[in-house]
C-alpha positions in Angstrom: 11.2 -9.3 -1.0 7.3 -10.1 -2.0 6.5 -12.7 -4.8 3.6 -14.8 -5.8 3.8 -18.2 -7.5 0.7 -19.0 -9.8 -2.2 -17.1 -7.8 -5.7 -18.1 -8.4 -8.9 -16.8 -7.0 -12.3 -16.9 -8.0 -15.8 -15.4 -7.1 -18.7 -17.9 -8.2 -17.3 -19.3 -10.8 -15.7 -16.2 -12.3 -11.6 -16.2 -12.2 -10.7 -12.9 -10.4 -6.9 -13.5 -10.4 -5.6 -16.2 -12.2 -2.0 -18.1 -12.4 -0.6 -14.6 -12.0 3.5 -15.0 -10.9 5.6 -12.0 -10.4 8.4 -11.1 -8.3 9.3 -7.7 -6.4 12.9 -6.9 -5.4 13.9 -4.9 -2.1 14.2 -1.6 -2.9 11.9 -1.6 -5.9 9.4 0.9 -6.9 6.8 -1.6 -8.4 3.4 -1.4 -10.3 0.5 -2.7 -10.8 -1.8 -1.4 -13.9 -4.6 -2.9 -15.8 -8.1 -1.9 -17.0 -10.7 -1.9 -14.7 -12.1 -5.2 -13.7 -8.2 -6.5 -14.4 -7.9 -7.8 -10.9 -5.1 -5.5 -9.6 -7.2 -4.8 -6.3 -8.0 -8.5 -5.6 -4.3 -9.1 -5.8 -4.1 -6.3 -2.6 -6.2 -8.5 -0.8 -4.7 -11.6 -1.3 -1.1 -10.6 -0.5 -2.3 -8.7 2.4 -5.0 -11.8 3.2 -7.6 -10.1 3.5 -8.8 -13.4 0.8 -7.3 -16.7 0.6 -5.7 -18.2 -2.3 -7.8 -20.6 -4.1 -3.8 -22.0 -5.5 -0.6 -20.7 -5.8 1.6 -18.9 -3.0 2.9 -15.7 -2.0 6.3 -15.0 0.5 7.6 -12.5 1.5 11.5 -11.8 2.4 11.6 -15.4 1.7 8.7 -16.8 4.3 5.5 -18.3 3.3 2.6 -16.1 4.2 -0.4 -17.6 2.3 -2.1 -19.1 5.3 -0.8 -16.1 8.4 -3.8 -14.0 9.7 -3.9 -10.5 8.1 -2.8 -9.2 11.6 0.3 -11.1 10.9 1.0 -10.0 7.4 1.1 -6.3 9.2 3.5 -7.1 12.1 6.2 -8.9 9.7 6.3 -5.0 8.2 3.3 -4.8 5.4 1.5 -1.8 4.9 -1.2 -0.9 2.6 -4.1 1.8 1.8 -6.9 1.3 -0.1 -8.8 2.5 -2.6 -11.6 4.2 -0.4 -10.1 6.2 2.3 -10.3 3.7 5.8 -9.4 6.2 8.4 -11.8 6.9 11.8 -13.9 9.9 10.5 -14.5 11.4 14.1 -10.7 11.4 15.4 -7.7 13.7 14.5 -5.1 13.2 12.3 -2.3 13.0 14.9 -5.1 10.0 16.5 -5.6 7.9 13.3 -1.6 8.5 12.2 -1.1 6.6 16.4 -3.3 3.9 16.1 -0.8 2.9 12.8 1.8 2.4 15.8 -0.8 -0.3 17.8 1.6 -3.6 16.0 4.7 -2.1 17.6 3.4 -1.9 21.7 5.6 -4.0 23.9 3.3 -3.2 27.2 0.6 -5.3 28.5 -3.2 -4.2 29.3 -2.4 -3.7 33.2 0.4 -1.3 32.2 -1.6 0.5 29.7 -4.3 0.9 31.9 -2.3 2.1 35.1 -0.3 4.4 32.6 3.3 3.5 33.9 6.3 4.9 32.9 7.0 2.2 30.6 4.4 3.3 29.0 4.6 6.7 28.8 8.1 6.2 27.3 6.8 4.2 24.3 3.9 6.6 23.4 7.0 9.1 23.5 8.3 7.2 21.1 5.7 6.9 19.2 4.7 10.3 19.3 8.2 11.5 17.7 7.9 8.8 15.0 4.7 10.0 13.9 5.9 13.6 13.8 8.5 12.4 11.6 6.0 10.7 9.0 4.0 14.4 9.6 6.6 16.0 8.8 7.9 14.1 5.4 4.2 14.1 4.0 3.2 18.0 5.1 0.7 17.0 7.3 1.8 19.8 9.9 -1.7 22.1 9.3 -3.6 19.0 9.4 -2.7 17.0 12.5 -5.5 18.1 15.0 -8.0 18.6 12.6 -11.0 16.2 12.3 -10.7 13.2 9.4 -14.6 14.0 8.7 -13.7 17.5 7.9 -10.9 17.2 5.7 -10.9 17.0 1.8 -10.6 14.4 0.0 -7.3 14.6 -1.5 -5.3 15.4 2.0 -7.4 12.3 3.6 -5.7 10.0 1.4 -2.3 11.6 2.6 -3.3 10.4 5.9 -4.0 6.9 4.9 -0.4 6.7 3.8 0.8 8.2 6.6 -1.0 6.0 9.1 0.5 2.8 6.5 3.6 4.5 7.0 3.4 4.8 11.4 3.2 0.8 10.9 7.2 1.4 10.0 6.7 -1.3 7.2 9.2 -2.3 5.0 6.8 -3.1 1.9 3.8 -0.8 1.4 1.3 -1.5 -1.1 -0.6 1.5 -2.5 -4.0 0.9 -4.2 -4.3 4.1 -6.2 -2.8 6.8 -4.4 -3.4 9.1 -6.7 -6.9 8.6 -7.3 -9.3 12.1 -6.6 -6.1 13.9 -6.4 -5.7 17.3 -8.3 -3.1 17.7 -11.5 -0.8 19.1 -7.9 -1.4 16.7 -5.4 -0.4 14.0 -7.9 3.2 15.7 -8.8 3.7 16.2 -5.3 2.4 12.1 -4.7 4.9 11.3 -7.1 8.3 13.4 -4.8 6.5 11.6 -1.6 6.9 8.0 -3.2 10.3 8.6 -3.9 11.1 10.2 -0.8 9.5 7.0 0.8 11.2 4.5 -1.7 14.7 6.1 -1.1 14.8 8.0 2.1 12.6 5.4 4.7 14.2 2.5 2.6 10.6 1.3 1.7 9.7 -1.1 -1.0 6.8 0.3 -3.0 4.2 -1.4 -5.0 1.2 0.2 -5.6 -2.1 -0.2 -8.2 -2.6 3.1 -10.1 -4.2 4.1 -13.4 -2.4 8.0 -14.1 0.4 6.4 -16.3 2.3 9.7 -15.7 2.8 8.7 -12.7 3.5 5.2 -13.1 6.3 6.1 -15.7 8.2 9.1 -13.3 8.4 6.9 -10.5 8.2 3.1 -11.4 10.9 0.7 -11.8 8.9 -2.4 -13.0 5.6 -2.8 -14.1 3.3 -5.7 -14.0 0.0 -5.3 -16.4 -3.1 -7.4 -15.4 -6.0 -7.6 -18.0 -9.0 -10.1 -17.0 -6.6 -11.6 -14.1 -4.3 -13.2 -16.2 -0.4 -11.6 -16.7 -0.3 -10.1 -20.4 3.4 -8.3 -19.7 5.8 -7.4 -17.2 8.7 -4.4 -17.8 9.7 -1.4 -16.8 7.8 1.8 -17.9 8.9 2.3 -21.3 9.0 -1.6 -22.3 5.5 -1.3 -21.2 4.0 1.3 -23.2 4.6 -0.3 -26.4 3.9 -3.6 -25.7 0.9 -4.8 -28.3 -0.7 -7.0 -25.3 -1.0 -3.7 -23.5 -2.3 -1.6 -26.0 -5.2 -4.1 -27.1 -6.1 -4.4 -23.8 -7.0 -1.2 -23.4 -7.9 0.4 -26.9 -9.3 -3.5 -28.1 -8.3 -4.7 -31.9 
């Protein structure tokens, strides 16, 4: 479904990402782990173009997307969050979780504007389909409340929610987990799957809780200073020597 072919970027000089090749299958729970600094973040951007590829490509479901606008990457059906929650701090939940739908309207300005039927039966629509992706994350207490006044931990909930509205069918997660609670995490963890197996989503996601990378991951790909030191799945991974001198040194 996703794969890059010898991605390189660099920042003055400094190689961010470089030659890195990996390939993700549909259906795949798939991670990305590395120290910090590894480039697993700059790899986000560049699948979901937010930077261009100094070399290499990236397709995905077998179409080149290295040079499409990021608007694009979203409408062929990418989602992603980020590391620092993007949501609009002064609207609801049930707001920010509808603007995820704004790739899917089929109705013109004029329409929108006179509020016709047509359009009326498409925020319907909408409407129930964001319930749904309430409803699968427990986001019920939440959904008129304010983003601003919400923890942390339950904003980042939202972010996949709203990723999730966009009715993808990759999402990439930059560290999910990240200021979660021991709790939130395990329940993170049921909420990938249920995403992986029940919404038919491809997963790949950046995290650094290794707990979690090893209960839900099929594959993992480990970065150190931009540059692929091992790919396998969880418990090929945690053994690997590359792996453990990356992060514990000689």
């Amino acid at each position: 479904m996703l794969a890059a072919d010898n991605v390189s970027i660099s920042f003055g000089g400094v190689h961010a990402v470089r030659d890195v090749s990996f390939e993700v299958a549909a259906g795949q729970v798939y991670s990305i782990i590395g120290p910090n600094g590894a480039g697993k973040t700059t790899l986000f951007n560049l699948v979901s173009r937010l930077y261009d590829v100094d070399a290499g490509s990236i397709t995905f479901d077998g179409e080149p997307i290295t040079r499409v606008p990021p608007h694009q990457v979203a409408e062929r059906g990418i989602a992603r969050t980020f590391q620092n929650t993007e949501l609009f701090e002064h609207e609801t939940v049930l707001k920010n979780l509808l603007i995820g739908h704004h790739v899917h309207r089929q109705t013109a300005l004029w329409e929108e504007l006179l509020f016709l039927p047509k359009v009326r039966e498409q925020d319907l629509v909408f409407r129930q389909q964001v319930e749904d992706v309430i409803d699968l994350l427990d986001l019920q207490s939440y959904r008129d409340q304010i983003i601003g006044n919400l923890p942390y931990g339950v904003r980042k909930m939202v972010e996949i929610a709203r990723a999730l509205c966009l009715g993808p069918r990759l999402i990439l997660l930059d560290e999910p987990s990240s200021g979660l609670n021991p709790e939130e995490t395990e329940d993170l963890s049921f909420w990938i799957e249920d995403i992986n197996e029940e919404l038919d989503i491809t997963v790949v996601m950046v995290e650094h809780d290794m707990n979690l990378v090893n209960q839900v991951s099929d594959r993992v790909l480990v970065l150190a200073d931009g540059v692929v030191i091992a790919v396998g799945t969880p418990n090929e991974i945690q053994g690997h020597p590359d792996v453990l001198r990356a992060y514990l040194g000689d």
